[in-house]
N, C-alpha and C positions, 0 to 999 in steps of 0.2 A: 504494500500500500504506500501509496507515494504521499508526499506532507502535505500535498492540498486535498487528499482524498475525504470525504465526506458523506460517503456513501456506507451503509450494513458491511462489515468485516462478517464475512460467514467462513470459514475454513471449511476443506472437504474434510470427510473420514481419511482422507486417503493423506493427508500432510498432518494430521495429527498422529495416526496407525507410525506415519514414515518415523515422523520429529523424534517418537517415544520409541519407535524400534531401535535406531541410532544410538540408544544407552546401554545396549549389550556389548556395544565396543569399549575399551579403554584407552588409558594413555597408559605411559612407559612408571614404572616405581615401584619399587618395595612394596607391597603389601602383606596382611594378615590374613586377610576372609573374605569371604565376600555375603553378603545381606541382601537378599533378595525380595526388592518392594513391589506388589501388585499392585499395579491402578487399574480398580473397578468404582468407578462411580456408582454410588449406593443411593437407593431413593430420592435420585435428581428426578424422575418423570423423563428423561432421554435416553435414548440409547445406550446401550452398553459398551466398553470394548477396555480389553484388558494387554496391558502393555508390560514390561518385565526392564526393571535398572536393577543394575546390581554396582551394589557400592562396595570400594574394598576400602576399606581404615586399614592405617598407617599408624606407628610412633607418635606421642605425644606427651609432653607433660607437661605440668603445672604447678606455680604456686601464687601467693597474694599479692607478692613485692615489689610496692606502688601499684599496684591493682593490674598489673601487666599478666600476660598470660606465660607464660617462659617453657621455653622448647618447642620446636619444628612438629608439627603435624602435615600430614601429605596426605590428600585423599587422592584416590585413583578411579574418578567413577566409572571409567571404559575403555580398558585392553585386548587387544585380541590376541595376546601375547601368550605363547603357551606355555605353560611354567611346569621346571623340572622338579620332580624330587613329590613333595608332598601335594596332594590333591585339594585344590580347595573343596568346602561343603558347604552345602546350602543349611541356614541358618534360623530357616524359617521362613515362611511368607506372615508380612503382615500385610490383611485382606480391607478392603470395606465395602462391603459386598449390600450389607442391611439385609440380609433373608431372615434372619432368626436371632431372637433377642432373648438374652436368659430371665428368667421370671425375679422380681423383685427379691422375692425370698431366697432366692439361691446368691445374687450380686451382696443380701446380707452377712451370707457364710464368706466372703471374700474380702478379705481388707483390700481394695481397691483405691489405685492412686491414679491421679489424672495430672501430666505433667505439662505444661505450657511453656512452647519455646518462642522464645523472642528475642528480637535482635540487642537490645537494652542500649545503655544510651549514658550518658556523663549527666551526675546528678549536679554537679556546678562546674563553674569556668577551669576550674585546676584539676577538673578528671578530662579532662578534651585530650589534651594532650599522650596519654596511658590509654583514654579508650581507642583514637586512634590508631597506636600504635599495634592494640591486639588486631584490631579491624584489617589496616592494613597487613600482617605477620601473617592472618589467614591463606594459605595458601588457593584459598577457594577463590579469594576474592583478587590479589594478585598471582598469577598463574605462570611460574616460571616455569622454565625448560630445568629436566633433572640435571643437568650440568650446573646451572646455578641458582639449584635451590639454599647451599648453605648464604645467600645474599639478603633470604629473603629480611632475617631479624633487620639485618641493616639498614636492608632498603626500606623496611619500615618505620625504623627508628627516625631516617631520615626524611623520609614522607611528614610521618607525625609531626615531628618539630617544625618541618617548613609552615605544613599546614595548621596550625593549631591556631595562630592569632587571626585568618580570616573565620575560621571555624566557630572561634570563642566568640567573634561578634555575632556571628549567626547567632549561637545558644543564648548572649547575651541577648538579642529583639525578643528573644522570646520566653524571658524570666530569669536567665541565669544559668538555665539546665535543660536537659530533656525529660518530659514529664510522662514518658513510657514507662519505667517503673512504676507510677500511683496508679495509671491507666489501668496497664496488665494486672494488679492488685485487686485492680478494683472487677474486672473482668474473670478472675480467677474465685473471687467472692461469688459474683453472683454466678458465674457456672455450679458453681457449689452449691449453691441457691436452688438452684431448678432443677439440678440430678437431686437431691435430697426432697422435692417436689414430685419427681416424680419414681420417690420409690427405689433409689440407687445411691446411698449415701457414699462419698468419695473425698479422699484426703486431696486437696489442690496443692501443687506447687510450680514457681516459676523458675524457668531457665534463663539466662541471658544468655548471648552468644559471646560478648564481648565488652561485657559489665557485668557487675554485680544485682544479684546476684549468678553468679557463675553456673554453666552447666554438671561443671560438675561436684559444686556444695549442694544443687538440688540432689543431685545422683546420692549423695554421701548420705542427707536428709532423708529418702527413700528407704537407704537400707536401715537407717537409726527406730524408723516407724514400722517395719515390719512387712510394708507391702506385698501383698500376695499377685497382683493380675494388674498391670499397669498399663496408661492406653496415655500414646503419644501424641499431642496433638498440638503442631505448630501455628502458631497465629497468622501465614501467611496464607491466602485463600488458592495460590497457582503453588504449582512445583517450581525449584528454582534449585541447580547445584551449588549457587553462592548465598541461599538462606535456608531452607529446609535439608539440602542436603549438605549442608555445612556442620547444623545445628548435630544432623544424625550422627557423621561421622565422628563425631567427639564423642557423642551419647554412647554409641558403641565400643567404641576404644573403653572406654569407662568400666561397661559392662564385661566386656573379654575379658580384662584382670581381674575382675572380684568372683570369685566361686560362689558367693550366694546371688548376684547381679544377673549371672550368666544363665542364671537356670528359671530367673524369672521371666513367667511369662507377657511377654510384651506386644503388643499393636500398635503400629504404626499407623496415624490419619495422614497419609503423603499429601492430598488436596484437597479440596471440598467446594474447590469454587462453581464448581457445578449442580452443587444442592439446590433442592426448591424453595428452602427458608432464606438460604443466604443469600439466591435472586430476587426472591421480593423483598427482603429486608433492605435490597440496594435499590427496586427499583421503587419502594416507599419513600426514600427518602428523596430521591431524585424527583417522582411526582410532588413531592411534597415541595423543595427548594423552587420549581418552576412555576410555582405557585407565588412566590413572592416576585415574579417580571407582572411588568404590566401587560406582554405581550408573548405569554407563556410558550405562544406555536412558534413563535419565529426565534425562539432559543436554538440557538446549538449545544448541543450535549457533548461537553470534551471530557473523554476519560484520559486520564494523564497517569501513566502504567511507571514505577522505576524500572530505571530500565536494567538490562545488562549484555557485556560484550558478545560483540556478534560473535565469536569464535566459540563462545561455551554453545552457542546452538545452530551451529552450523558445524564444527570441528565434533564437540563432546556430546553434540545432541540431546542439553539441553532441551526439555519440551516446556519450556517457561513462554514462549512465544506462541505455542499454539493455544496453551491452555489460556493464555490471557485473550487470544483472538476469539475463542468459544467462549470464553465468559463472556466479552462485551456482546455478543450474539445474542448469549440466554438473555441477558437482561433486557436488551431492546427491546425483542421478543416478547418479554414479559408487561413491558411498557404498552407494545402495540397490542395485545390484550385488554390495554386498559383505555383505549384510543388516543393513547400520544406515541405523533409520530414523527418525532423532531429530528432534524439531521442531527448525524453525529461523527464522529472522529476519533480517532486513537491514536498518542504519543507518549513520546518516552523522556523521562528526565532524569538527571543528576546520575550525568556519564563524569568519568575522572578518570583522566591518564590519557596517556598516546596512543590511544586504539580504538577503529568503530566499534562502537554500540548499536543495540535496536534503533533504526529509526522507525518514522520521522522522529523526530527531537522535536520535545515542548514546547520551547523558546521559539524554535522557526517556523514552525505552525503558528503558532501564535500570531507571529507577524505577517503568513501568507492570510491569513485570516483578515487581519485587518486591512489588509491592501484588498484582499475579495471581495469588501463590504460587508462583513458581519460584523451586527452591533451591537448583539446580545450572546452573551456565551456562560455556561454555566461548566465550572471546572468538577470534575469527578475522579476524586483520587482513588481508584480502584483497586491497587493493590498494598493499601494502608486499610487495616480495622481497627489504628489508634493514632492519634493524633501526636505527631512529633514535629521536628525539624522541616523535613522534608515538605510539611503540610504547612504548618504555621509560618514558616518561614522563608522556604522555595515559592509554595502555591500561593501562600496570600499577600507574600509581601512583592518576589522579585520578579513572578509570573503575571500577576496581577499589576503591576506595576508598567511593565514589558506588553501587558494587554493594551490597557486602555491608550499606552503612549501611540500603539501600531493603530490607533482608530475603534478599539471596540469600546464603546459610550454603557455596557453594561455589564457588570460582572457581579456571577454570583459561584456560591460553593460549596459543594454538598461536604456534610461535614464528616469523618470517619463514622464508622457502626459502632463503637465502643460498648458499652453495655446495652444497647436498644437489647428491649425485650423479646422481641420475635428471634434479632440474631443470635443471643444469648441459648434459645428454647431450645435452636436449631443446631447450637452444639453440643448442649445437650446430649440431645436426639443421634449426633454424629457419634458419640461418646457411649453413648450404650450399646448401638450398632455395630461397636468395632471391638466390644469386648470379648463375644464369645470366638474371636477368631486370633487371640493371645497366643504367641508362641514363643518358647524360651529363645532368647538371644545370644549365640555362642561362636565366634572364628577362632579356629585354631590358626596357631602362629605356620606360616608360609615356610616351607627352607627356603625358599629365595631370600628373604630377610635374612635368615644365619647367613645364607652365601656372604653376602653384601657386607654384614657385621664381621667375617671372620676372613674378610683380605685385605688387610690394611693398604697394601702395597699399590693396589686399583684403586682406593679410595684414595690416597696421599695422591696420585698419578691425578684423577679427575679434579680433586682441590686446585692443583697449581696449574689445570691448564686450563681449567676453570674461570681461576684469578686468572690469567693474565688475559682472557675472551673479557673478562666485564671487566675490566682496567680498560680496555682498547675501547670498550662500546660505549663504557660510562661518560669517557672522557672524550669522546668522539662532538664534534660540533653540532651535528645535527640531532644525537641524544640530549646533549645539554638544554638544547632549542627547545625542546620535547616537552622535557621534563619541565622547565622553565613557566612554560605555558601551559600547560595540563595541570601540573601536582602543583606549583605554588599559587 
């Protein structure tokens, strides 16, 4: 879809089947297991169809010190690499399927926990800097070549610091902090609310990715409470390797090493943006916001997606792209059920670094917009269900800003779903549905990993000719150029 497109994004079966089949490949790395996720859309009212990622976790560790994450984590979500020595196994399927629901009385006998993954956020100006750091060290999110992955801490250390005082002002517009921790708190309360409503009482807890709290002091808090049947359920509504399977791959690693972790049975919710409550829940509000134009039809309806780099879905196949193109589909859909039938659009925002991203891009849209003669536009951040940075900040301060200068005279803004009640019921609903298909989480460790650990001689070798490839690129004029204008 090109940036002045305007028209229904309907994707076939046939590039979504493709996008998600593409995550049976990998890339090149050490791994331990491999985990195997089904995507079955469970009581969307659409069609079915079931696609197969297999994620391998890698190394990793951690501790608190200045809130930084410490040690190299690698995921590998698709190799087609045939590895000697010991066999990977399949680890389980976590299903969500929705056929059969265990009866209240038996989810009693189960100490049952419901864990909430979120990207988390710097609760004042002097965590920006540390949360960056873990942010960017994510190897999900900067993706280097295994020749220089030992780069990555650096190169985050040095991202972080460059970036942290344009950053700080951002968090500064908008309180001080990111207010995604009280959000998800508060989201994680009233889940707990509505399962205990209807008959499924459940211990809630939150994950961070890349703040506090950490993913894995939830994990640690898990086992302190005795949890029997645990059901994973990331706040992000599309699949994505650089957030839901970021979040996993830690979760796992976590899981591998604990003998009581490893045997608990766990469920993974990989998506849900295709549920029936979570389309009307968006497409309530959306009817609702184009109710405050004076001229409701002649709104444009802009979904504004974050985006991520083309190469995680076109290389790693990534189906974060299709799945956001069938959401804004269902929900139009659901709109035009309700007789509005407003033109719409879809872009992508808050790309960073020297590489295409999804487009179109936010920003340029925005301005082919204003030059088309739209005067009314209503922005829908779609793949937010909490208000942070990205929203308060991007959307209403520098996008909104960037609107009306290119000619649009109306701007309005559906607000995140955060506790609305229907979204809330509806995960609920997601969360009982994906319990009876709980399966224990176990990778055994890879010999390719011992190979790797027990030759120094090839590892000293790739170090030093490592170093001197990113000395030559670092220091290269047109990197500097790069980086100069991307990261700072």
């Amino acid at each position: 879809m090109n940036s002045a497109a305007v028209s229904r994004v309907s994707p076939s079966t046939n590039m979504r089947d493709s996008g998600l089949h593409r995550l049976d490949r990998q890339l090149s790395g050490p791994c331990f297991g491999t985990r195997h996720l089904t995507y079955v859309p469970g009581h969307s009212g659409h069609s079915k169809s079931t696609s197969q990622a297999s994620l391998i976790m890698c190394s990793s560790s951690f501790n608190r010190t200045n809130g930084m994450i410490r040690g190299t984590v690698c995921w590998d979500p698709l190799s087609r690499r045939n590895v000697v020595g010991q066999a990977f196994c399949s680890v389980g399927t976590s299903t969500y399927d929705g056929l059969s629901l265990e009866s209240p009385s038996h989810a009693m006998e189960e100490k049952v926990g419901v864990l909430l993954l979120n990207l988390g956020g710097p609760d004042t100006l002097d965590d920006v800097q540390p949360f960056l750091f873990n942010l960017f060290a994510d190897p999900d999110i900067i993706r280097l070549p295994r020749l220089f992955r030992f780069l990555q801490r650096p190169l985050a250390k040095l991202i972080s610091v460059l970036r942290a005082p344009k950053s700080k002002e951002g968090y500064a517009s908008i309180g001080g902090g990111s207010p995604l921790r009280k959000i998800t708190d508060k989201q994680a309360h009233a889940l707990k609310m509505a399962l205990e409503a209807k008959g499924f009482p459940a211990n809630l807890y939150v994950a961070m990715r890349y703040w506090y709290p950490f993913t894995e002091e939830a994990v640690q808090q898990i086992k302190r409470d005795g949890i029997t049947k645990l059901v994973v359920l990331p706040l992000y509504p599309q699949f994505s390797i650089s957030t839901t399977g970021s979040s996993i791959r830690v979760l796992q690693h976590a899981f591998r090493e604990d003998k009581y972790l490893s045997g608990l049975p766990v469920s993974i919710i990989n998506s849900w943006y295709q549920r029936k409550g979570y389309i009307k829940s968006m497409a309530d509000l959306i009817e609702e916001e184009l109710q405050t134009f004076t001229e409701p039809n002649e709104v444009m309806v802009f979904f504004s997606a974050h985006g991520v780099p083309v190469s995680y879905v076109e290389e790693a196949g990534d189906p974060y792209r299709d799945q956001m193109e069938e959401c804004i589909f269902l929900i139009m859909q659901e709109l035009k059920t309700r007789g509005i039938n407003n033109e719409h659009t879809l872009a992508y925002q808050s790309r960073v670094g020297p590489v295409q991203w999804l487009k179109p891009y936010t920003d340029e849209v925005l301005v082919e917009l204003g030059q088309k003669g739209v005067k009314s536009l209503l922005a829908v951040p779609v793949s937010f269900v909490s208000e942070h940075i990205e929203t308060l900040e991007e959307i209403d301060m520098e996008y909104k800003h960037l609107a009306l200068e290119s000619g649009i005279k109306n701007w309005g803004r559906v607000p995140a779903l955060g506790t609305s009640p229907s979204f809330i019921i509806d995960l609920a609903d997601a969360v009982i549905e994906a319990l009876p298909s709980a399966t224990a989480m176990y990778s055994p460790t890879s010999s390719s990993e011992v190979v790797e650990q027990d030759d120094p001689v090839r590892y000293i070798i790739k170090m030093f000719f490592g170093s001197i490839l990113a000395f030559i690129l670092l220091l290269s004029p047109k990197m500097i150029s790069a980086f100069r204008n991307n990261f700072i």
